[in-house]
N, C-alpha and C positions, 0 to 999 in steps of 0.2 A: 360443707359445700353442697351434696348433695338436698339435705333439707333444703337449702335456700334455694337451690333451682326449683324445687317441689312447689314453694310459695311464690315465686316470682313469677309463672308463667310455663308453659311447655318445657320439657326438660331436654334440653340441646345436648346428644353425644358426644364426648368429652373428645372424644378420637376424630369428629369433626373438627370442633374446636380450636383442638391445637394442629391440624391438617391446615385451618383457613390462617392460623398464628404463623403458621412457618412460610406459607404462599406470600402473606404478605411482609415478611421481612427479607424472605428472598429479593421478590420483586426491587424493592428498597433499597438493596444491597447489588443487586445488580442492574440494574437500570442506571445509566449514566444520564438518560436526561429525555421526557416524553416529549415526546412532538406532541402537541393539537394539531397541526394542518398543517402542512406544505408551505413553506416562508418562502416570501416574495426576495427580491432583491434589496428591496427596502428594508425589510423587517431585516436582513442579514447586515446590513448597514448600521443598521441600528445597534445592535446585538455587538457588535463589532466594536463599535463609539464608545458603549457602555462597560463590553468587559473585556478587551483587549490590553493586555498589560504593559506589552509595550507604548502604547498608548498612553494610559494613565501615566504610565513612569514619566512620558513625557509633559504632561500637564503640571506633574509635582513639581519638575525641574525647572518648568515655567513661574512657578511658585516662590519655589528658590530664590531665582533673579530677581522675583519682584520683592523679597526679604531684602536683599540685596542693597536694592532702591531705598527705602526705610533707615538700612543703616546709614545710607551715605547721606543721606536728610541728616540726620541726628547732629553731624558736626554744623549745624545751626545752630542747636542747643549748650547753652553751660554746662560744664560738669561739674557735679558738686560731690564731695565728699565729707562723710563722718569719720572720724578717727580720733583712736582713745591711746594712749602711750605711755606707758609704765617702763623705767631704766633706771639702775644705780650704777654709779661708778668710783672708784675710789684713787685717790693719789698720794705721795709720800710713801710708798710700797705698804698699803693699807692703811695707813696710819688715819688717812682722812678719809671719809664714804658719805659720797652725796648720794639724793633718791630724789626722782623727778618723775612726779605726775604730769599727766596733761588729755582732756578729751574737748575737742569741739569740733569744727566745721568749715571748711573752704572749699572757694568757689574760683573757676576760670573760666575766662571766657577769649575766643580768638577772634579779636576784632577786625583783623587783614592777614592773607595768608598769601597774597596776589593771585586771587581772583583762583585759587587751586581748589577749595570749598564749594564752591559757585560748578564749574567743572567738573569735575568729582561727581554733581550731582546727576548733573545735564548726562554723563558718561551713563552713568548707571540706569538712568531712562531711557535713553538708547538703546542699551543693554536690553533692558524690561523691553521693551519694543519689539527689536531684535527675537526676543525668545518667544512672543505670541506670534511672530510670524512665522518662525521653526514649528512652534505644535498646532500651527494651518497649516504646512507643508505635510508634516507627518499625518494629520489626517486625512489629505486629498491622495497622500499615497498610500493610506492602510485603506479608503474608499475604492480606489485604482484594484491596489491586491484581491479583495473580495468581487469586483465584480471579474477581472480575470479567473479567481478561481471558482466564484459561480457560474460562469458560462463555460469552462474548461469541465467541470462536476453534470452538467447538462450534455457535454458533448457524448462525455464517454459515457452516461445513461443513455443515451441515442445510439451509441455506439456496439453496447452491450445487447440491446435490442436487437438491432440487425446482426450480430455472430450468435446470438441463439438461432433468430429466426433462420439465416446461414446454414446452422447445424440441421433444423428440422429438414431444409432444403436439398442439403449432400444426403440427410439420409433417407427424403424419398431418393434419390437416385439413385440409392445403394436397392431399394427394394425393385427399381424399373431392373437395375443391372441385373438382380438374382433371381425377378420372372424371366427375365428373357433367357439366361441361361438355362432352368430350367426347363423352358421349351426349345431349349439346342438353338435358339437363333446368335447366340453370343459367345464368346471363350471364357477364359475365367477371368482372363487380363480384363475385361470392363469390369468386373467383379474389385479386383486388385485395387484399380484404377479408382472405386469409388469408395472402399474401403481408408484409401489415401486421403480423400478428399474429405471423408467425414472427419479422419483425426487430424488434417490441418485446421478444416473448421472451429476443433473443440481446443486446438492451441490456441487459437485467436482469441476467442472465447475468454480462454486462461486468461491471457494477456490485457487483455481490453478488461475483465474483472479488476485485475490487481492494479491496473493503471485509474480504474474508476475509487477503489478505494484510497489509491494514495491523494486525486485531486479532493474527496472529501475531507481526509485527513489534514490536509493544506487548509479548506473553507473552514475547517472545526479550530485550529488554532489560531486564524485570524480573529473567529469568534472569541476566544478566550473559550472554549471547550478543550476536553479532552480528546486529542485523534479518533478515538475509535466511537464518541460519540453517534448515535443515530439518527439521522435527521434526513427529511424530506425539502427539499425546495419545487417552487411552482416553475413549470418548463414555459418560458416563453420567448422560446429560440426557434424565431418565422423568421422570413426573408417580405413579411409584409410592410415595415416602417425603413425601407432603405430609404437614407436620405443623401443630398449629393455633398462630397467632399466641403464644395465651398472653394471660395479665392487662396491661394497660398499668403500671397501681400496682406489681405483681411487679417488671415487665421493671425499671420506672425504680429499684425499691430495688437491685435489682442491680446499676444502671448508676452509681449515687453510691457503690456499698463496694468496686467492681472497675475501676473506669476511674484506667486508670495516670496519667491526665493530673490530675485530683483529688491523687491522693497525692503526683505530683512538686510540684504549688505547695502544696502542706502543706509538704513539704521544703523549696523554697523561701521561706516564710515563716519556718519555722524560720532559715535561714541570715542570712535579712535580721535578722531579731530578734538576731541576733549581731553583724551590724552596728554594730545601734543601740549594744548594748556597747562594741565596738571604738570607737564613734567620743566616746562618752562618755568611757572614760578616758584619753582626752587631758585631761580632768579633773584628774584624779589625781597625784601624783609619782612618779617611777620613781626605784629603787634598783639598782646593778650594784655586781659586784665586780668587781675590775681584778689584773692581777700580771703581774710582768715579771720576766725572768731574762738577762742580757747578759752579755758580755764587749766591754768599749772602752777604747781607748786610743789617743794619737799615733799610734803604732807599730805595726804587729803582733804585733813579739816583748815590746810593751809593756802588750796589751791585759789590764785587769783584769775581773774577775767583782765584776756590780751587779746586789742585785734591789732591788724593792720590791713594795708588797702595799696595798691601797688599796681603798675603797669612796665611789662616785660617787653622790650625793642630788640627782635634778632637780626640782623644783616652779616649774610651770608659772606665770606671775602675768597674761603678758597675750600673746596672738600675733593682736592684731588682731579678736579674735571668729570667728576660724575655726572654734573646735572648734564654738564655738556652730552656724554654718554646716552645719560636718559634720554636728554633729545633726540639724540640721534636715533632710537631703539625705536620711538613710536612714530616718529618721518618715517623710516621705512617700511615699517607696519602700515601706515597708511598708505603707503604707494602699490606696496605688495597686495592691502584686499582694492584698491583700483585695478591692478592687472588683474584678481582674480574674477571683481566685478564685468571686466569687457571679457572676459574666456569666458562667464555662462551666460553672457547675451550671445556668444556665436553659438556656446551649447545648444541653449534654449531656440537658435535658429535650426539646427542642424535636428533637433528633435520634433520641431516643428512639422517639417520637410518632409523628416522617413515619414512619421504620422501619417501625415497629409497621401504618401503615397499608399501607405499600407491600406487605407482607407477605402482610398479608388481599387487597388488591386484584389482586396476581400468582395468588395460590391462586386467586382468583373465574375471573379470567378463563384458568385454564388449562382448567379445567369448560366455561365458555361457548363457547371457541376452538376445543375438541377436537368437540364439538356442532358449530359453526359448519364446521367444514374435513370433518365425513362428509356430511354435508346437502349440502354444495357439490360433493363428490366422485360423492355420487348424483345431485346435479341435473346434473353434466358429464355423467356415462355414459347420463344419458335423452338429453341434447341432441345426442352423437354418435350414440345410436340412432335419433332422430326424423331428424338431420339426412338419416344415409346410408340412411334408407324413404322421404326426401323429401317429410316432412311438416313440417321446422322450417324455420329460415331460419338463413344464419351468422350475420347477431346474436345470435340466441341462442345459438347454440355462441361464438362469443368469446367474448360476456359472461359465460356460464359457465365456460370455460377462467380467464377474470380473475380472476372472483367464486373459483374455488379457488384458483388461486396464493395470492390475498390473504390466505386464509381458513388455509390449508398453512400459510404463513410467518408467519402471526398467531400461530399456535398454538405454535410454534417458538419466538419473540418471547416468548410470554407464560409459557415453561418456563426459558427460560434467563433471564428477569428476574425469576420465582421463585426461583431459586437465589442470583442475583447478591442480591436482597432479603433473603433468609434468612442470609447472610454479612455482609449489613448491621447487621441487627439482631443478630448476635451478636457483632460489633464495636463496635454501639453500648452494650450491656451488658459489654462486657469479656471476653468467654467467646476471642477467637480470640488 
């Protein structure tokens, strides 16, 4: 080894070496997943689409249904079968022992079954139907989830912001508190008082952390990541694209011509209505053709060639009153998804509606909030003015440092649930 480094070039210390081997298998081993850059809202949509498992599972199962479909086609086609059959048997208590060869080949075919074939099929592409419009459902709600929890993951990064800067804030206060006692202008209580103020700060802090890594943890699993994965997203939670609610009567015609879940129990009822077919011609008589092509005999070297050719006439006269039964099983079935179909037209109204108001009351109070956190910000900067000329008291400088935190994170609060609302409402119209 040594030699070879000799001739290959400068001789690289081995205790480097395996210093930069370990560096990089650590890394490898512990890096759950690099970021390049700050992902948009898009890029997390994406990401989402592609490796969310819930998701995919729902695609397969979309897949399924449409196997499904395939088979019920099938009963269009004959069925043919090979078969070989070797048996002896004997009679006269042994005395006599026959042996009977036989392999060839038949065929059936169902020429009328009342119209249950036909049904059967139409059911099953309904079905098929039905299931692509379930996994557009599931994805305008795992799209819904991610931008929730991307703007929920943006608030408390905003959030966490202002209870640090918060912190640096109580603890200039703590250091105006302990000049001025020092120079005897103050007792100890403002001392006390600010001492309180900085470890309420540094709870919030706590809190608003762990509240920030749970909403990440949420955005990571939508992703199809691991919770604790690390990841950056791009902040673009302004109060600059407010736009207005819109008409309620508009939003709600939209939400009855575009909402996937509407057209899936349309499809749905279609399939059931094919039911009720299927289970009616059990009614009916079925007709099949039959044919068989053999060669049998004792023997092997003896076996003859037999066909025959035949058409089979069923008509049904009594099985109990079952089919009646079955009728009856998929009538109510279809009556029952009609009642369920009018309960999520008032749903889908009733979802409409909060939307529509959550909408307007997010826009309202990003106005009021934004007002509310500069007013507070100015009344902080008089109350540390008044305080350090020692004309105010620290009550009012904490209560002012409170009154803007409150006012900060309200405001923060009332952008990122304008957003999350406006993702609402265009989910609850069908637009996402």
């Amino acid at each position: 080894m040594r030699a070879f480094l000799h001739k290959s070039g400068p001789t690289i210390p081995l205790f480097i070496l395996l210093l930069s081997l370990y560096g990089f298998f650590t890394v490898r081993s512990e890096a759950q997943t690099i970021n390049p850059g700050p992902l948009t809202l898009s890029n997390c949509i994406e990401i989402a689409i592609q490796n969310n498992p819930g998701f995919r599972s729902s695609w397969f199962q979309t897949e399924e249904t449409k196997a499904k479909t395939d088979e019920a086609f099938s009963a269009y086609y004959p069925k043919v079968n090979i078969g070989t059959n070797a048996d002896t048997y004997s009679r006269n208590r042994g005395e006599q022992r026959y042996n009977n060869f036989s392999s060839g080949v038949s065929v059936s075919y169902d020429i009328y079954r009342g119209s249950g074939t036909k049904s059967n099929y139409a059911a099953s592409q309904a079905n098929y139907q039905a299931a692509l419009l379930r996994h557009e459902t599931n994805k305008q709600d795992l799209v819904f989830n991610i931008i929730q929890a991307y703007y929920r993951t943006l608030q408390m990064e905003r959030t966490l912001k202002s209870a640090e800067e918060a912190i640096r804030n109580t603890a200039f206060h703590l250091e105006f508190a302990l000049a001025r006692q020092k120079a005897g202008l103050t007792t100890r209580s403002d001392v006390l008082k600010s001492e309180v103020e900085v470890a309420n700060a540094e709870l919030n802090r706590i809190q608003v952390a762990n509240a920030l890594a749970s909403v990440k943890g949420s955005l990571n699993y939508l992703m199809g990541f691991p919770s604790d994965t690390i990841i950056m997203i791009a902040d673009d939670l302004s109060s600059e694209d407010l736009l207005p609610a819109g008409n309620y009567d508009s939003l709600l015609a939209q939400a009855l011509m575009n909402r996937t879940e509407l057209e899936r129990f349309q499809a749905l009822l279609k399939a059931q209505k094919e039911y009720i077919n299927v289970a009616q011609s059990g009614y009916y008589p079925s007709l099949s053709a039959n044919a068989n092509y053999n060669y049998s005999g004792p023997e092997l070297a003896a076996m003859k060639n037999n066909w025959w050719l035949g058409m089979t006439l069923s008509v049904p006269v009594f099985s109990g009153f079952s089919n009646k039964a079955r009728v009856s099983q998929e009538v109510s079935a279809y009556q029952g998804l009609g009642e369920e179909f009018e309960q999520l037209r008032q749903q889908i109204s009733l979802e409409v509606w909060n939307a529509w108001l959550s909408v307007k009351e997010s826009a309202e109070r990003i106005t009021a909030s934004l007002k509310a956190a500069e007013s507070a910000k100015e009344n902080l900067l008089l109350a540390e003015g008044e305080y350090r000329e020692g004309v105010g008291s620290i009550i009012q400088l904490t209560d002012a440092q409170t009154t803007f935190v409150i006012a900060e994170q309200n405001h923060i609060e009332a952008l990122a649930d304008y957003k999350i609302s406006l993702a609402q409402l265009e989910r609850t119209i069908g637009k996402n």
